[in-house]
Every structure is written in structure tokens, then in C-alpha cells.
Backbone of each chain as ProteinMPNN parsed JSONL, in Angstrom:
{"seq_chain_A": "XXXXXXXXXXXXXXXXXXXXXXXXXXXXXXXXXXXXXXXXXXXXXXXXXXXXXXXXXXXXXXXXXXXXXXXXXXXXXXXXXXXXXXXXXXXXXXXXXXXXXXXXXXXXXXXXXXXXXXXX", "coords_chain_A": {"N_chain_A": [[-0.339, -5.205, 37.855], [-0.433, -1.829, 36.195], [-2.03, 0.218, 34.935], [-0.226, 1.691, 33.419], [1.781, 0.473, 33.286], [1.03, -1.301, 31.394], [0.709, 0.236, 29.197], [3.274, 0.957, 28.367], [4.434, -1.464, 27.523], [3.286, -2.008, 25.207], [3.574, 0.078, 23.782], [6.415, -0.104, 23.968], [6.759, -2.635, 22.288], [5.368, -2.198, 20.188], [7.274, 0.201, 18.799], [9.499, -1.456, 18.715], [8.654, -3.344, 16.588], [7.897, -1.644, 14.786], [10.543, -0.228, 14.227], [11.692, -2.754, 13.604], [10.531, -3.401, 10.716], [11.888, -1.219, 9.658], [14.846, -1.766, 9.449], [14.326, -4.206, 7.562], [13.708, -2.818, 5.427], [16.118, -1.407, 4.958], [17.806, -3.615, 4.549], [16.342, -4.726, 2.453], [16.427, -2.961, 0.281], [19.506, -2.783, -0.199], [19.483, -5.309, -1.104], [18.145, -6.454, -3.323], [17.371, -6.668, -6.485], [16.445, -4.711, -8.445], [15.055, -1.503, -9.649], [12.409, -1.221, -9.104], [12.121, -3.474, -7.881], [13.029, -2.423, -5.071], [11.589, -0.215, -4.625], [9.49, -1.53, -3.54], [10.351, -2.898, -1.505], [10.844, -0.17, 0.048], [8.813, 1.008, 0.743], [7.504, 0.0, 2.953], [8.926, 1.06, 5.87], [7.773, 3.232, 5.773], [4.802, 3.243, 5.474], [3.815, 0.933, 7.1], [5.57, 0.937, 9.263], [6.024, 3.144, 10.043], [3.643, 4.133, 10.808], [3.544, 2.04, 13.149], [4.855, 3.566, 14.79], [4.668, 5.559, 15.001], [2.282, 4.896, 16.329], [3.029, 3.976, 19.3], [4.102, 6.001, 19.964], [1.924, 7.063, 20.462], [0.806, 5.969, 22.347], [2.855, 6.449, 24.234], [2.748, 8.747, 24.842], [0.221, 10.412, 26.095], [-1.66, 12.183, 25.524], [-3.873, 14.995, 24.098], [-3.332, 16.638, 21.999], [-0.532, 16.261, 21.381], [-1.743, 13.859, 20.639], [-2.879, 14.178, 18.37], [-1.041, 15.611, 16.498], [0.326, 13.714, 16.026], [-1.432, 12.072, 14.897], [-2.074, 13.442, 12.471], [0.859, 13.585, 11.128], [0.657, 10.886, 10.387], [-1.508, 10.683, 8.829], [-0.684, 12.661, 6.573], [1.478, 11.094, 5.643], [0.28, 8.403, 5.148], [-1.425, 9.393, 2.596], [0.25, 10.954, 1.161], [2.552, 9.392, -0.077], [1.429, 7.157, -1.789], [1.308, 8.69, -4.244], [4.185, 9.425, -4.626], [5.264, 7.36, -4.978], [3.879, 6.757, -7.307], [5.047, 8.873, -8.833], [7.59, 8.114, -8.944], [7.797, 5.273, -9.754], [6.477, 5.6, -12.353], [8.335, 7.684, -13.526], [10.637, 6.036, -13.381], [9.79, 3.828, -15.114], [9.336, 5.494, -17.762], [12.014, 6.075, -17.75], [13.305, 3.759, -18.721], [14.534, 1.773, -16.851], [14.107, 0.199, -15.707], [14.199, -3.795, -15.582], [13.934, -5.821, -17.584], [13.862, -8.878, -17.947], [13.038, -9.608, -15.359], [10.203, -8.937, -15.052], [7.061, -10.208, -14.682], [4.493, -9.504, -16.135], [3.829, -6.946, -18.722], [1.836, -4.666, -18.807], [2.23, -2.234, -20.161], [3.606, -2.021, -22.223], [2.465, -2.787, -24.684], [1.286, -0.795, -24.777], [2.857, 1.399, -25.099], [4.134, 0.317, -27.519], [2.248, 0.908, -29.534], [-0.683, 2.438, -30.899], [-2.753, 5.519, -30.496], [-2.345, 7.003, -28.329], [0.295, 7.285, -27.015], [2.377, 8.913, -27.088], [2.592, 10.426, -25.291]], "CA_chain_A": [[0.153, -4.445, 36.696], [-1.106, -0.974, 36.201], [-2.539, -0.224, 33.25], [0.814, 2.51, 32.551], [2.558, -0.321, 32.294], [0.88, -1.785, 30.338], [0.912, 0.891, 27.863], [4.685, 1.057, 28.295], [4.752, -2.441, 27.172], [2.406, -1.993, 24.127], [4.71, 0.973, 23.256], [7.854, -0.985, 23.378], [6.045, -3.601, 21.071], [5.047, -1.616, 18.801], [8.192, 0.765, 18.593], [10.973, -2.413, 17.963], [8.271, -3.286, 15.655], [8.344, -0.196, 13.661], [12.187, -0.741, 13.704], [12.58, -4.162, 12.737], [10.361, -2.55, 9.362], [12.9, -0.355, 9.021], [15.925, -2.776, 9.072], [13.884, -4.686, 6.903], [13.769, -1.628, 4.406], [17.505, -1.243, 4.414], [17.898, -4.797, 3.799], [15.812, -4.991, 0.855], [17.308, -1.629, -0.392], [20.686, -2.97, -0.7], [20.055, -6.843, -1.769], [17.104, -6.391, -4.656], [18.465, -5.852, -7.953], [15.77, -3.937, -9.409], [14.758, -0.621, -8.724], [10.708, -1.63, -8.755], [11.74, -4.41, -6.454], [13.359, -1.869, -4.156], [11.031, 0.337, -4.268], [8.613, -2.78, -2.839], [10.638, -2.557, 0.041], [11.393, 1.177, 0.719], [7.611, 1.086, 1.162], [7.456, -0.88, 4.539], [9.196, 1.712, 6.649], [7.602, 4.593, 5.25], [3.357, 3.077, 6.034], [3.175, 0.095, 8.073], [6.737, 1.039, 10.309], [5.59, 4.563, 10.995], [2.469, 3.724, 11.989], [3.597, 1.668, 14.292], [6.077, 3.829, 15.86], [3.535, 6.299, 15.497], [1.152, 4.457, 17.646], [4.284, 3.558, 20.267], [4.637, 7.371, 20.617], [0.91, 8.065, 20.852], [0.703, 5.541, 23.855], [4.08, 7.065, 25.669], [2.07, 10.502, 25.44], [-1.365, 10.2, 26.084], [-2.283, 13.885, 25.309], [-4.926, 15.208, 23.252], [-2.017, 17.971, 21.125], [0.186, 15.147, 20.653], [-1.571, 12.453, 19.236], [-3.428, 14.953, 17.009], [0.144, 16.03, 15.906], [0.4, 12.202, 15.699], [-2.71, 11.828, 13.707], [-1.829, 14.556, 11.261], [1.64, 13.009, 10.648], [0.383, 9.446, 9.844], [-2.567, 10.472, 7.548], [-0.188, 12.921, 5.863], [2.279, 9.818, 5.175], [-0.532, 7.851, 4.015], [-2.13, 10.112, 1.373], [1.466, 10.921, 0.119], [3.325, 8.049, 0.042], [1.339, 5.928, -3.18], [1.83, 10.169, -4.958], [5.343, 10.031, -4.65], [5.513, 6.338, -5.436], [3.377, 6.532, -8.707], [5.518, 9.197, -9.856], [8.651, 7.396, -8.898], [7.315, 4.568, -10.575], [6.597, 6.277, -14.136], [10.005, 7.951, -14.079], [11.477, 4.817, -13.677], [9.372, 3.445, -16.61], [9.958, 5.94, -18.71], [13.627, 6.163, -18.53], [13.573, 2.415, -19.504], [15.427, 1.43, -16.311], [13.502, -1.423, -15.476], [14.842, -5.237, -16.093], [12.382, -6.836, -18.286], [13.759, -10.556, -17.527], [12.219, -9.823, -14.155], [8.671, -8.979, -14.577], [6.258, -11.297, -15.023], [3.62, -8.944, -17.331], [4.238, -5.62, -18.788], [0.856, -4.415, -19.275], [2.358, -0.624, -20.558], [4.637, -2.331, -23.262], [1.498, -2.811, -25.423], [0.532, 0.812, -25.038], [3.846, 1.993, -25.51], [4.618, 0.151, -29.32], [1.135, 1.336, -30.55], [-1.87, 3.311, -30.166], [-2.996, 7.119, -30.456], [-2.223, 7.9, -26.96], [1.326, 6.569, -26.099], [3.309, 10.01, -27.278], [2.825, 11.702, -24.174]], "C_chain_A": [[-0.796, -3.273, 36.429], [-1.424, -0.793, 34.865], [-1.216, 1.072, 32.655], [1.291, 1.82, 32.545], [2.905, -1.304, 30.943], [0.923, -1.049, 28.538], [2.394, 0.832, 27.496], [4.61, -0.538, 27.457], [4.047, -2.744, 25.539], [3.132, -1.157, 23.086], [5.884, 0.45, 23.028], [7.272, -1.572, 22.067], [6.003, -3.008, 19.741], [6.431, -0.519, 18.012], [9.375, -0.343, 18.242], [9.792, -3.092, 16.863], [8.708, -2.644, 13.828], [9.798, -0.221, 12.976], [12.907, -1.769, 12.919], [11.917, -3.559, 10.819], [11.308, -1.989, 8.687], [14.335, -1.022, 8.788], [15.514, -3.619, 7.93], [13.953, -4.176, 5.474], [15.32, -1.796, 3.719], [18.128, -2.735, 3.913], [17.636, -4.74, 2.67], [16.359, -3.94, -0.248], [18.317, -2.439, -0.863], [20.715, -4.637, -1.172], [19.176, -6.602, -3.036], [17.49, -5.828, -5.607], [17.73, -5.278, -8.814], [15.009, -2.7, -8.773], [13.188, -0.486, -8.638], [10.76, -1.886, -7.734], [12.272, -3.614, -5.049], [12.552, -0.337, -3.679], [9.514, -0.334, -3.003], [8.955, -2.444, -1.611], [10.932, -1.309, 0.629], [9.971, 1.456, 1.492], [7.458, 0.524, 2.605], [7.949, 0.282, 5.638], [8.081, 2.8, 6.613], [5.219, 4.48, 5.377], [3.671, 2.579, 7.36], [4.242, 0.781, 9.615], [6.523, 2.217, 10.85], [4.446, 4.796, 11.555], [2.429, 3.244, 12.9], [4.342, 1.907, 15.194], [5.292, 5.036, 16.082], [2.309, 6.241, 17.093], [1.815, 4.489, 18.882], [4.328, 4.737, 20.525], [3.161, 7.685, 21.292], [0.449, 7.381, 22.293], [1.998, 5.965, 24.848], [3.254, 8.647, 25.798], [0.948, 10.363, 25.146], [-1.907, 11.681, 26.324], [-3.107, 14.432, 24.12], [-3.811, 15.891, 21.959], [-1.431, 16.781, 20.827], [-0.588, 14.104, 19.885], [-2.741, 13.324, 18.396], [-2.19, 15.323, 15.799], [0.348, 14.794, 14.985], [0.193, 11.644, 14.646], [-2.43, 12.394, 12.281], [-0.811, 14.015, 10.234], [1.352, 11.824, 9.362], [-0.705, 10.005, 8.528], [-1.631, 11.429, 6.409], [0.816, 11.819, 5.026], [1.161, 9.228, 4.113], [-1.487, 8.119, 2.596], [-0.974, 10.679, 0.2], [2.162, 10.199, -0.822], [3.323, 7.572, -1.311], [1.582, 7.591, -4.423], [2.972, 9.893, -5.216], [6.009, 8.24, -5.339], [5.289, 6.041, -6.488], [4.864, 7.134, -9.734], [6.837, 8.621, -10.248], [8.683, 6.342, -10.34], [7.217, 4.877, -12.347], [7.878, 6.692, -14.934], [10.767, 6.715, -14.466], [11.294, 4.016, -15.327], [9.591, 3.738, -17.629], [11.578, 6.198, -19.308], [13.977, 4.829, -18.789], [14.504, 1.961, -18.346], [14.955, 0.142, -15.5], [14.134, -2.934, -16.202], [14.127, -5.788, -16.477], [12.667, -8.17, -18.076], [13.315, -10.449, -15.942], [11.168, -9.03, -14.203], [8.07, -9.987, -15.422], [5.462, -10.831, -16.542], [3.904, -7.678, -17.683], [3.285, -5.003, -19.642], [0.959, -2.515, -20.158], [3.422, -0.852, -22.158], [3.56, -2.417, -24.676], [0.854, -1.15, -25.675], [1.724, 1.523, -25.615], [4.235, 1.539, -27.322], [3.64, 0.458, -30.144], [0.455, 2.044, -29.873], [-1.834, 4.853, -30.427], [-2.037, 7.718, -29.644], [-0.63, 8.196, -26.355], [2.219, 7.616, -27.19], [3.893, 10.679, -26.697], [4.214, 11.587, -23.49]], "O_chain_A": [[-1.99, -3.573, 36.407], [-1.144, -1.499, 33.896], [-1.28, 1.362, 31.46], [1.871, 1.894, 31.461], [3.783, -1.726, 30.19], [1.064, -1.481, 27.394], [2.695, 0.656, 26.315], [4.935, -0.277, 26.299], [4.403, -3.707, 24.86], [3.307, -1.463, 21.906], [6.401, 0.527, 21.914], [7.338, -1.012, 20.972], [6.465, -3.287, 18.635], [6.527, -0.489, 16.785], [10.203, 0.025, 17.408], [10.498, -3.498, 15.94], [9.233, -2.869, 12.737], [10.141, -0.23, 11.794], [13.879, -1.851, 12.168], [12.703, -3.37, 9.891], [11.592, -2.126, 7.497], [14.919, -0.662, 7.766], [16.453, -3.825, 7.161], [14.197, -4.896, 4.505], [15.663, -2.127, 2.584], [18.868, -2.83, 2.933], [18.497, -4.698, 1.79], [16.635, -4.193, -1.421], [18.133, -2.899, -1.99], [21.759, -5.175, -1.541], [19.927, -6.576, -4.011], [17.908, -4.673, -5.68], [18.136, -5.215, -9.975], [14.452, -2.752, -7.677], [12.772, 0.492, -8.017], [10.187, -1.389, -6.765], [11.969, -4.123, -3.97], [12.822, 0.398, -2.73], [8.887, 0.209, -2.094], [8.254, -1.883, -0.769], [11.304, -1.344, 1.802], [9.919, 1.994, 2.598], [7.126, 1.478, 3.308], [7.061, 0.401, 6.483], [7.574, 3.12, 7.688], [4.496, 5.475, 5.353], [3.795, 3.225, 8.4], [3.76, 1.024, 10.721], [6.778, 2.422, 12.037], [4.214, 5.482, 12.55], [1.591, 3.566, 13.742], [4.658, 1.184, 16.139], [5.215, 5.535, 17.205], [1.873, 6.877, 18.051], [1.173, 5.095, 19.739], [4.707, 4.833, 21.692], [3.042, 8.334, 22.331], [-0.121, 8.008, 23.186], [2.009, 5.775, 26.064], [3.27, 9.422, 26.754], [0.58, 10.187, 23.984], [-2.51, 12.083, 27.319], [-2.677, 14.06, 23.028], [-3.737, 15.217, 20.932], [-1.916, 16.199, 19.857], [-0.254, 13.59, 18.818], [-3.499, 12.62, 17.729], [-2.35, 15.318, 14.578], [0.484, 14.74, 13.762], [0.862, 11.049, 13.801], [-2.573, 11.808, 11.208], [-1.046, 13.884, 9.033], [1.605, 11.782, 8.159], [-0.536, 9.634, 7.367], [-1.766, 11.025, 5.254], [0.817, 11.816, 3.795], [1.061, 9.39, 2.897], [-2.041, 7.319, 1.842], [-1.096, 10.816, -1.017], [2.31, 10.367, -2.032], [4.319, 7.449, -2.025], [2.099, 7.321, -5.507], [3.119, 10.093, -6.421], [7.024, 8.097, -6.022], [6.021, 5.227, -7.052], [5.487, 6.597, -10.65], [7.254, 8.559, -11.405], [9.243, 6.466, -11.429], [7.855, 4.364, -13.266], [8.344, 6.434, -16.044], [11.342, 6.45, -15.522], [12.085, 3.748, -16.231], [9.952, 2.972, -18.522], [12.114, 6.384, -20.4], [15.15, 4.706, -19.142], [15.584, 1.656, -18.853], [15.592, -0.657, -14.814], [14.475, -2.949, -17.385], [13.436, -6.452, -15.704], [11.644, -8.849, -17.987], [13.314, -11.536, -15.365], [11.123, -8.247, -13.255], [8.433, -10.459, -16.5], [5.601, -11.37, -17.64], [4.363, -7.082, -16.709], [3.5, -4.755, -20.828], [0.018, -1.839, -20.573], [3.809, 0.033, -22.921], [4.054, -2.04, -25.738], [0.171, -0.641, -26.564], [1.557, 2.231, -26.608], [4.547, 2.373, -28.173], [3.827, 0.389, -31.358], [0.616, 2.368, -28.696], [-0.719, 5.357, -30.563], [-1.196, 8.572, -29.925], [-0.349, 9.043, -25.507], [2.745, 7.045, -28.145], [4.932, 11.318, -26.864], [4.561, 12.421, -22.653]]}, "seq_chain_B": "XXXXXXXXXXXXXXXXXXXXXXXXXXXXXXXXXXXXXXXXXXXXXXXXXXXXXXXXXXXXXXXXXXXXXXXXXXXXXXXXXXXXXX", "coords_chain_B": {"N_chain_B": [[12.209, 0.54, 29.862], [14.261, 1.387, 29.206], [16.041, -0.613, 27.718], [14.216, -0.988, 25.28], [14.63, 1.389, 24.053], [17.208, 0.758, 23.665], [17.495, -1.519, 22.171], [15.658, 0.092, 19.825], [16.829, 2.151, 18.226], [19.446, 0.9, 18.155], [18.407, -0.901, 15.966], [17.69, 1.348, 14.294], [20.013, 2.475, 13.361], [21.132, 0.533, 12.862], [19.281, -0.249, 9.818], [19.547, 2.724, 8.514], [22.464, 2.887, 8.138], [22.899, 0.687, 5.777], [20.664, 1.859, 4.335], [22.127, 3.997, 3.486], [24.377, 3.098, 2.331], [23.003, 2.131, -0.194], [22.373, 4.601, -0.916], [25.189, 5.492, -1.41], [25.769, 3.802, -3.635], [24.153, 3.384, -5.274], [23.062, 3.321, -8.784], [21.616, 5.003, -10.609], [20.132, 8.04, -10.628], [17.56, 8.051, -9.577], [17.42, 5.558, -8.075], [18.924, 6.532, -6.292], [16.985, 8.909, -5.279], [14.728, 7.09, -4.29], [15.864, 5.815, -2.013], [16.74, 8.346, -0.382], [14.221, 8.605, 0.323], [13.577, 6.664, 1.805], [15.354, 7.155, 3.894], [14.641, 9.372, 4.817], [12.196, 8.613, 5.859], [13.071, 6.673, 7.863], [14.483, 8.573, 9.262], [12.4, 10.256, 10.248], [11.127, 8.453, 11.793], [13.095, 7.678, 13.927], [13.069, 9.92, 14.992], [10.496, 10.266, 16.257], [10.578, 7.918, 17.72], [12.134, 8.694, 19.538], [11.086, 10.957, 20.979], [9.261, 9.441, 21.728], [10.53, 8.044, 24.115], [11.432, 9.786, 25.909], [9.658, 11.066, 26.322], [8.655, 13.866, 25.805], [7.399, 16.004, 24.065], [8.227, 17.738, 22.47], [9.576, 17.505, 20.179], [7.304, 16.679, 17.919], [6.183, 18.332, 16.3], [8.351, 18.946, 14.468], [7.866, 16.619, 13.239], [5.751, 16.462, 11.095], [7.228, 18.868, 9.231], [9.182, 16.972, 8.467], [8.113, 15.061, 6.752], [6.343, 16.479, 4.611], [8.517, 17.806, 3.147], [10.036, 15.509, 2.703], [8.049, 14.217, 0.625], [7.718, 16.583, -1.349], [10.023, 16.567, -2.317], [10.647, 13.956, -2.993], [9.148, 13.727, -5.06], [9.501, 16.067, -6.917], [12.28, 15.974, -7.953], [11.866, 13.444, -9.535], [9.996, 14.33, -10.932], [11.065, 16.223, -12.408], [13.367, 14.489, -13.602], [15.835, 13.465, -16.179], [14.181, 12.359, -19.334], [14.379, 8.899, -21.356], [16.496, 8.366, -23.918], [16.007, 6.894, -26.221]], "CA_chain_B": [[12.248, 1.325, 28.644], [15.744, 1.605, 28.246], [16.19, -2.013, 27.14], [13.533, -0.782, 24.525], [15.288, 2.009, 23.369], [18.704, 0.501, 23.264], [16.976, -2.075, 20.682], [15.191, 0.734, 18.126], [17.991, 3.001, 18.378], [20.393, -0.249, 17.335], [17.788, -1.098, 14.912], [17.542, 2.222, 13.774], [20.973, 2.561, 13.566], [21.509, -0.862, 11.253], [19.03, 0.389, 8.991], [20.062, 3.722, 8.524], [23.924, 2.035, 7.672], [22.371, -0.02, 4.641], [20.263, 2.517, 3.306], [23.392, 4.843, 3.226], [24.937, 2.403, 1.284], [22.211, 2.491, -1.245], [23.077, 6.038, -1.492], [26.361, 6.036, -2.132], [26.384, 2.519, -4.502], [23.008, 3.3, -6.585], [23.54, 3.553, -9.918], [21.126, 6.583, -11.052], [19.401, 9.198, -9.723], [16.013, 7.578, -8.847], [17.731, 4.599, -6.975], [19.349, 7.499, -4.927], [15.895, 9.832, -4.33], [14.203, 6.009, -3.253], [17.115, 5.199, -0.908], [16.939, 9.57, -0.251], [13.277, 8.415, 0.696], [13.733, 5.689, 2.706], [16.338, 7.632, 5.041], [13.466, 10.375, 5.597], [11.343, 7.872, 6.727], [13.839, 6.26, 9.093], [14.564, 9.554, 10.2], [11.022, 10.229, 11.096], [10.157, 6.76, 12.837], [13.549, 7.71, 14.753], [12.944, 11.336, 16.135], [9.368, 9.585, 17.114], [10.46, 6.818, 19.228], [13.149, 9.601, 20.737], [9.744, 11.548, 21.793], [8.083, 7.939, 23.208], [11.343, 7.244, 24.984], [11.903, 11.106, 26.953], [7.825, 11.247, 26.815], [8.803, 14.917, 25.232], [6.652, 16.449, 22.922], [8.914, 19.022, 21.411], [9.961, 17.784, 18.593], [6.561, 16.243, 17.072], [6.054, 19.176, 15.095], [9.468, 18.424, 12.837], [7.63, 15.035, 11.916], [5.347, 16.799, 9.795], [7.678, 19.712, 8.354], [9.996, 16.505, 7.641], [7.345, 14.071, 5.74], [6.564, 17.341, 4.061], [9.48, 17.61, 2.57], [10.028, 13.916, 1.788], [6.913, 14.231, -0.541], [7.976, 17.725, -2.7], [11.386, 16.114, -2.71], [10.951, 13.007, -4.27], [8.017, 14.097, -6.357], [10.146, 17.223, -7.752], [12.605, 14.694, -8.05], [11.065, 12.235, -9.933], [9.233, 14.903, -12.101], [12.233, 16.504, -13.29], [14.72, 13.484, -14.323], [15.581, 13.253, -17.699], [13.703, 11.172, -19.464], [15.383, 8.093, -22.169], [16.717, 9.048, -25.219], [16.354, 6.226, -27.186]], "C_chain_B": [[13.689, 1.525, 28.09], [15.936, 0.502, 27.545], [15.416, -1.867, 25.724], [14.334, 0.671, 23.496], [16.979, 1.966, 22.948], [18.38, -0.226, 21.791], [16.649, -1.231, 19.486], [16.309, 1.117, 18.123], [19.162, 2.005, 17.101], [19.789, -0.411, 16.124], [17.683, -0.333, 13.931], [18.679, 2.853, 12.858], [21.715, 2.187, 11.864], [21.092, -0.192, 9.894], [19.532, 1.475, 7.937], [22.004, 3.602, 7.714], [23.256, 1.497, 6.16], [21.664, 0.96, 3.631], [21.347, 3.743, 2.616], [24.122, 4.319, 2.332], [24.547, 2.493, -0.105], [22.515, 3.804, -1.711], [23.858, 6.199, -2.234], [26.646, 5.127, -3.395], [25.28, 3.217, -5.419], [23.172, 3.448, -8.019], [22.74, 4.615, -10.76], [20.876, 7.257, -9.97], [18.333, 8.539, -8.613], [16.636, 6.214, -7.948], [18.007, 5.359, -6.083], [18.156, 7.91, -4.134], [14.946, 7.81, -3.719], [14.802, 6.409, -2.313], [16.737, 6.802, 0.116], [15.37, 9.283, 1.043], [12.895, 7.781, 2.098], [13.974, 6.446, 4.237], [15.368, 8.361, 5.541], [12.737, 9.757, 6.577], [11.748, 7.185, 8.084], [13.978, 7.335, 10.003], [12.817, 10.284, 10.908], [10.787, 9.13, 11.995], [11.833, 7.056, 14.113], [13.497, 9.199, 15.994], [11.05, 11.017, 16.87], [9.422, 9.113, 18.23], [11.897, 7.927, 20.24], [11.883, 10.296, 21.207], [9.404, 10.432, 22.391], [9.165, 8.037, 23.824], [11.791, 8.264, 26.058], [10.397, 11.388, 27.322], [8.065, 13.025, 26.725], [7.674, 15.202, 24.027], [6.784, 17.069, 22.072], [9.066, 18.719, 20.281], [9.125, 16.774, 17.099], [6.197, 17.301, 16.059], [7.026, 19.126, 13.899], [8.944, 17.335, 12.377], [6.664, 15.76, 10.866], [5.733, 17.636, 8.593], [8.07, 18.457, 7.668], [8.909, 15.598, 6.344], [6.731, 15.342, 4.453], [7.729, 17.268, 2.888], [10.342, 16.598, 1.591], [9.531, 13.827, 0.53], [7.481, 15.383, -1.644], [9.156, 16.784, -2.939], [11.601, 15.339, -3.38], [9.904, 12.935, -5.739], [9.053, 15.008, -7.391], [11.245, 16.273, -8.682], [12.619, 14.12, -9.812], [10.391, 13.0, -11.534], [10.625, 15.474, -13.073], [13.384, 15.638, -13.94], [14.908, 12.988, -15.43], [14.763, 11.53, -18.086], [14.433, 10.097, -20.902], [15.019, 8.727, -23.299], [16.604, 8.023, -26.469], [15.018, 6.035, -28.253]], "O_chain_B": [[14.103, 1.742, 26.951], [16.021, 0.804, 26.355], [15.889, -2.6, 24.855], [14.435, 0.643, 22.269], [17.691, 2.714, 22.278], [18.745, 0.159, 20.68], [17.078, -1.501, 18.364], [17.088, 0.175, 17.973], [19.51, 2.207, 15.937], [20.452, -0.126, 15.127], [17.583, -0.777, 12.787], [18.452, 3.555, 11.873], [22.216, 2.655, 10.841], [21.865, 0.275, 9.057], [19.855, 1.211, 6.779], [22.445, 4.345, 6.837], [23.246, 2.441, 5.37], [21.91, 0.976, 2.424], [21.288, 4.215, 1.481], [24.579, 5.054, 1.456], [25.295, 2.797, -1.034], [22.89, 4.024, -2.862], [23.785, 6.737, -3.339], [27.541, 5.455, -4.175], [25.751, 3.648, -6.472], [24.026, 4.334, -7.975], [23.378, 5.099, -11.695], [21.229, 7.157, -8.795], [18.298, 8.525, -7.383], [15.965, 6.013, -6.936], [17.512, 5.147, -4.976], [17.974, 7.642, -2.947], [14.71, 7.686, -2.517], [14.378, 7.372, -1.673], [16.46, 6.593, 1.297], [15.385, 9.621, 2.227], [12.234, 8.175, 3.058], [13.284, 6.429, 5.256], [15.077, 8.145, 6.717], [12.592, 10.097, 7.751], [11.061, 7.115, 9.103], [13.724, 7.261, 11.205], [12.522, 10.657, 12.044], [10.095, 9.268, 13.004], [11.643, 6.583, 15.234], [13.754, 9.368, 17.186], [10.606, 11.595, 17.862], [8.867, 9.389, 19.293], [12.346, 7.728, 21.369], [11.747, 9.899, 22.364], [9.241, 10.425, 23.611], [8.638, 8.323, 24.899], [12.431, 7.855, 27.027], [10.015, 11.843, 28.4], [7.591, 13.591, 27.71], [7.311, 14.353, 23.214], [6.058, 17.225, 21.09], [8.778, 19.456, 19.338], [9.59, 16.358, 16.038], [5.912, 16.927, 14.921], [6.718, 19.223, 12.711], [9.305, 16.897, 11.285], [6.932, 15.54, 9.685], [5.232, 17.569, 7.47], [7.669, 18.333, 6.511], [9.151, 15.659, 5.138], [6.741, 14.917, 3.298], [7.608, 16.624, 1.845], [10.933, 16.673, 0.513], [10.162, 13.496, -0.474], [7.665, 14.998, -2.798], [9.092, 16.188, -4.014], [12.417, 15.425, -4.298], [9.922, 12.389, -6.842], [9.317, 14.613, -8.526], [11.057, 15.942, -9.853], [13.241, 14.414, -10.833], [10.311, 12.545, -12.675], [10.976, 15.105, -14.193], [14.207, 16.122, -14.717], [14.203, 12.046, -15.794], [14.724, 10.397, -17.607], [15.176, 10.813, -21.574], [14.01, 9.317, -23.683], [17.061, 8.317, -27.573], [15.147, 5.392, -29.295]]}, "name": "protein", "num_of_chains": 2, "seq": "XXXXXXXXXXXXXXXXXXXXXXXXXXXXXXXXXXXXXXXXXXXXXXXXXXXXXXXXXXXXXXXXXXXXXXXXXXXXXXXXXXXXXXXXXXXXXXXXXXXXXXXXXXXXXXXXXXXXXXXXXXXXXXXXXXXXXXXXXXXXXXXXXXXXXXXXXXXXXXXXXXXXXXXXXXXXXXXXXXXXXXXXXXXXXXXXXXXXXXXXXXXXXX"}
């Protein structure tokens, strides 16, 4: 076994990986009845699943330009990602569209009925 | 490798079906830009493994315009959606 096949085989791996993530995603998308809990899962494709389809590409092209391209991609994902999720997150909060018989604690419900701060 | 790309592809495929759904069923906005989210991401992890699977390089430069885009999009999004009236 040469060692390109072995990358080929590391690359598969990791590329139906990446995929099953992403089936995983659309699953949880359409069964979770809250849009927190579906945000839980939109997350999975969008780190762990592109990283690892990331990686799956950067072993089918073993070139310096590509997996810098590679590189660039993935760390842009990961520095975005919890950004776009916070604000998600807040919107959601604030337009009250959350199901309060499904969370456990609601550590912002205390800030929100009192306090100086909770106008903004 | 084909056996490998018949699988994401399918996989990619499934996905891609379900989160579409989410689209069109969601019941606001922000369930949509998630779901809106999601699809980006699928569509990135699929024009990827189409580069691993031709061993092409052309079209790694659209993964970063698109994740780009992802980010203003659901941020802008997100920032602008009314907020409750009650």
C-alpha cells in the first residue's frame, strides 16, 4: 500500500464523515422544536463537518496554495461561526421566541424583570 | 474514490433536502436565516469534497467568498429583525 493510497483512504474517511455531520444537521433542523435546540444542531456542519471535509480536501491536494486556501477557509469558519451564533442567539431572545417549558435555567430572565441595565 | 463520492454527494444531497424543508416550513425569519445558514455550510463542505474528488483546485477560492458571505448575512440578518413588541 503506497502511502497515496493511503491518503486517498484517510480522505474518503474523513469526507463521508464531514457528510454524515451534515445529514445530521438537516435532521436536527427539521425534528427539534425549538429554535435554540436547532440552532445546537445547525452548528455541527458548519465546525466539526467542515473541518473534516476540509482536511479530506487538504489530503486529495497536497499543495502548499491549496491547503493555505484550506487553512484560511477553516480558521475563517471558526472565528465566525460563535459571532453569528451569539447574535442569532440574542435576536432570538429578544424577540421572546424561545419555549420556556424547555429550558432548564434562564439565567437572562432575572436581568430582564429588574435591574439598571436591562433597557438596552 | 468514486464509491466515496457517490456516498457524500448522496449524503450531501439528503441533507440539503431537509434543510430546504426548514426553509420553506420555519415559522419566522430567524428559523429561516439558521436553516439559510446551514445550507451555506452544506454548500461549502459540498463544492470542497467536489475539489478532493477531481483533485481541482479551481474552485477553493469560492469557499472563502462563500463563508464570507454566510457571516454578513446572518449577522445583518439577525441584527436587523424586529425586535418583540410586547
Amino acid at each position: 500500500m503506497t502511502v497515496q493510497t493511503l491518503a486517498d483512504i484517510l480522505a474518503g474517511t474523513c469526507l463521508i464523515s464531514g457528510a454524515l455531520l451534515s445529514l445530521a444537521a438537516g435532521v436536527g433542523l427539521l425534528r427539534f422544536p425549538d429554535l435554540l435546540s436547532r440552532m445546537h444542531a445547525a452548528t455541527k456542519p458548519q465546525v466539526l463537518g467542515l473541518l473534516l471535509i476540509l482536511a479530506g480536501t487538504a489530503l486529495r491536494l497536497p499543495n502548499v496554495v491549496d491547503i493555505t486556501t484550506l487553512v484560511l477557509v477553516g480558521a475563517f469558519q471558526l472565528v465566525t461561526a460563535p459571532v453569528a451564533a451569539h447574535m442569532i442567539g440574542r435576536a432570538v431572545y429578544r424577540a421572546g421566541q424561545v419555549r420556556r417549558d424547555l429550558l432548564v435555567v434562564d439565567e437572562l430572565a432575572d436581568d430582564r424583570a429588574g435591574g439598571p441595565g436591562s433597557g438596552t | 474514490m468514486i464509491v466515496v463520492g457517490v456516498i457524500v454527494s448522496a449524503l450531501l444531497f439528503a441533507a440539503v433536502a431537509l434543510v430546504l424543508v426548514r426553509i420553506v416550513r420555519g415559522p419566522t425569519t430567524l428559523d429561516r436565516i439558521v436553516a439559510v445558514d446551514v445550507l451555506l455550510a452544506i454548500v461549502v463542505c459540498a463544492i470542497a469534497a467536489e475539489a478532493a474528488y477531481t483533485r481541482d483546485a479551481t474552485s477553493l477560492t469560492l469557499l472563502v467568498v462563500l463563508s464570507i458571505l454566510g457571516f454578513i448575512g446572518s449577522v445583518s440578518v439577525a441584527r436587523f429583525s424586529p425586535r418583540s413588541r410586547r
